[in-house]
C-alpha angles and dihedrals in degrees: 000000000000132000111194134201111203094236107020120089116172112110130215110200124200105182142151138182125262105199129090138205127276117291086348116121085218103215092154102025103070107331087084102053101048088048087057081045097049087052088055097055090042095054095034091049090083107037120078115225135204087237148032114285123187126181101206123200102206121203126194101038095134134059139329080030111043111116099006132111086263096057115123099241102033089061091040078061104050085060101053090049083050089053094042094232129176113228111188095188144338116207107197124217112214127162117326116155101080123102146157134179084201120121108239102031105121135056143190152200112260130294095019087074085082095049100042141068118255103222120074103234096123143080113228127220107206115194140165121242085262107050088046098108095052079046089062103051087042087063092034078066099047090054093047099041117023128047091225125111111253126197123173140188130206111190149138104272099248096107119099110264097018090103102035104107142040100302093070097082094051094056085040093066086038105269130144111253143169130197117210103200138160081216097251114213089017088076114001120077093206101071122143087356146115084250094068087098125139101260096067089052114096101223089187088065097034087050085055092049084052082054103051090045086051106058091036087065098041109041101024115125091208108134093255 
């Protein structure tokens, strides 16, 4: 979806992608991100905006696709260079739904065991170094906004999962870009699996990461 403003041409971007992996039903990865994305539409359809807005449904995120040229976003990219548009920033839905209170529940690459918590209560913002700054007001609106737990992370992309969704493109052109993630295989067990099934998401939580997203869209003073 695209809203567009005669004259002004930068361009924010929400997507997710809407493909699963093979012989997974795919309820956290990516069912929770495009319902959070399809609320989105559905709330920003009626409001009018001081910039472009598009909602992207991205195919050929997982495998035998991701990062190749056939992947969903890479070619979504390309595009975009051909046109000469200006996007001022993506923000990436990925798996958001999954959650635990259980100690224990959450892992890490090393070394961010010893700077994070250990239970997976939390919904994560990821960021380059040069899309920080976007990262910080992102979380400034979840506290304000949401009752969920937020932790981020801006850092180069050399740790193991920063660059596993449809962002990654996008910083890889040299766009700014944020992934809001509930960190995958890092917590739930059901991953990529026949088990990724409704009934283990926790749709209080994944409502207030639509909140947070929300209101970060739609007050933010960003210069959008």
């Amino acid at each position: 979806m695209k809203r567009e403003n005669p004259g002004f041409h930068r361009i924010f971007i929400t997507g997710a992608h809407y493909d699963t992996f093979y012989e997974s039903p795919g309820a956290d990865d990516n069912a929770s991100g495009v319902s959070v994305l399809l609320e989105l539409v559905k709330y920003f359809s009626n409001r009018n905006l001081n910039y472009d807005i598009r909602f992207v449904f991205f195919p050929n995120e997982e495998p035998p696709f991701f990062d190749t040229p056939q992947m969903g976003s890479e070619v979504y990219v390309n595009e975009i260079l051909r046109r000469e548009e200006k996007i001022e920033l993506m923000i990436c839905l990925e798996s958001i739904g999954y959650y635990s209170d259980k100690k224990g529940s959450q892992d890490y690459p090393f070394p961010l065991n010893f700077f994070y918590p250990d239970t997976a209560n939390f919904i994560s913002i990821i960021s380059n170094l040069r899309s920080k700054d976007y990262m910080k007001e992102m979380v400034k609106f979840f506290k304000k906004n949401t009752c969920i737990d937020v932790k981020c992370l801006a850092f180069p992309p050399v740790i193991p999962g920063m660059t596993f969704s449809d962002h990654y493109p996008f910083w890889r052109r040299g766009f700014k870009a944020l992934m809001i993630t509930d960190t995958a295989f890092l917590r739930n067990p059901n991953y990529h699996t026949k088990f990724d099934l409704p009934h283990t998401l926790n749709y209080e939580k994944l409502f207030e990461v639509y909140k947070g997203i929300l209101s970060f869209i739609e007050l933010s003073n960003s210069p959008f």
